[in-house]
Residue, then its C-alpha position, 0 to 999 in steps of 0.5 A: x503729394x506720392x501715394x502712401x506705399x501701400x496703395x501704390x503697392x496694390x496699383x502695382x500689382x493690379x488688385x484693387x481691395x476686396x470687400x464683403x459688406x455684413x447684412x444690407x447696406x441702406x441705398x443712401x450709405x452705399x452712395x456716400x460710401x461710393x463718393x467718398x471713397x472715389x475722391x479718395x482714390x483720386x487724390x490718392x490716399x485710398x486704393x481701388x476698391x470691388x465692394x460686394x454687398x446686399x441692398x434691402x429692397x429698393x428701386x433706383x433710377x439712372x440719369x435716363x430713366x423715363x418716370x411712366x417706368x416706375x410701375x408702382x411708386x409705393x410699393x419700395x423706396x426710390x433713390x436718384x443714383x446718378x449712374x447711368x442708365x434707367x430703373x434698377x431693382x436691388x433687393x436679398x438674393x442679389x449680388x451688387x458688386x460696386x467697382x471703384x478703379x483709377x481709369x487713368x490706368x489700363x486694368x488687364x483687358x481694359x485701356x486706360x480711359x476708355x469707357x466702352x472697353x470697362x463697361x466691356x470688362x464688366x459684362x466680360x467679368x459678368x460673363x465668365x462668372x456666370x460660365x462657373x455655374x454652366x449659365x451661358x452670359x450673352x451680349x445684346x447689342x443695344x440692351x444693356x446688361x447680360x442675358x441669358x436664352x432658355x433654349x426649349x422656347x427660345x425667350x431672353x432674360x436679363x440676369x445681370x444689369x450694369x451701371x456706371x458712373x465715372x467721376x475724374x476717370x475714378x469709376x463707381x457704382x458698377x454690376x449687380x447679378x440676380x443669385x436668387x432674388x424675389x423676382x416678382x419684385x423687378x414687376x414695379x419697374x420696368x427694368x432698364x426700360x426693357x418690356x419685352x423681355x423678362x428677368x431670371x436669376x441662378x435660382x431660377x435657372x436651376x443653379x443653387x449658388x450661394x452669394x458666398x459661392x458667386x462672391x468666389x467665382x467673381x473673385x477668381x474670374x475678375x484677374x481674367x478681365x481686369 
């Protein structure tokens, strides 16, 4: 069966459907949304989606996550996500940016199914959103994520964390940036099973941004890379 005209459309030229979710979206509803909406878009009824929202504070575990990195198992809610990777603190202040494409397609930079060059795409969309607010974004080889280095003492952060899951070439779950998050809350975990380095956020770096102002910034940059 053709895609309806609309969605290949929207495949034509290159923009997936843009979302802002009002107030937090419960971990659970975000998952059935996530499933949902990627058998859609490989049956083709649905167009890709960049779906930007807010979790209440909660802790979710990726398909490698060690049980002795969950430091205080009562202190948030925990969900299974099925992505990859390790421990994710979500919570106010952060910006979850859920990315749902056809990787049988290439996107921009991003070769069709090739899963090092999307989860490259998503640091490179994290890296360029960043440089709008003077924050140098860096790579770690072997860390996943993006970081950030305070120049006087020389110490990494994380700032942004990646995770992905990829269903019949059709993507999802995606990044999250820390805006100005409650960061004593990433202490129940041991995010992305890395101990010796810290989280940071704008806030915390001196940038007074707005999720508003991140979600514009993610919004221009992402024609860049994808």
């Amino acid at each position: 069966m053709a895609a309806p005209a609309s969605i290949t459309a929207a495949r034509m030229t290159g923009g997936p459907e843009w979302r802002v979710a009002p107030g937090r979206v419960a971990y659970p509803e975000a998952l059935a949304a996530m499933r949902e909406r990627a058998a859609s878009i490989r049956a083709g009824t649905a167009a890709e989606l960049v779906w930007l929202l807010e979790h209440p504070p909660l802790y979710t575990a990726g398909t490698s996550a060690r049980p002795e990195d969950l430091r205080a198992p009562d202190r948030f809610p925990t969900y299974a996500a099925g992505r990859g990777g390790q421990w994710t603190y979500h919570g106010p202040g952060q910006r979850t940016a859920y990315v749902l494409l056809d990787l049988e397609h290439a996107h921009g930079q991003v070769r069709a199914r090739d899963l090092r060059a999307y989860v490259w795409g998503l640091e490179e969309w994290l890296i360029r959103t960043l440089a709008r607010f003077d924050v140098r974004g860096e790579r770690r080889q072997g860390r996943v994520g993006i970081w950030v280095v305070d120049a006087a003492s020389g110490a990494e952060a994380k700032i942004g964390a990646i995770g992905v899951r990829v269903s019949r070439w059709v993507s999802w779950h995606g990044v999250a940036l820390n805006v100005a998050p409650d960061l004593s809350h990433f202490a129940g975990i041991v995010p992305c099973g890395i101990a010796e380095h810290g989280v940071t956020s704008l806030a915390a770096l001196g940038r007074a941004a707005t999720l508003a102002d991140v979600d514009r910034a993610l919004r221009e940059t992402w024609p860049e890379v994808f």
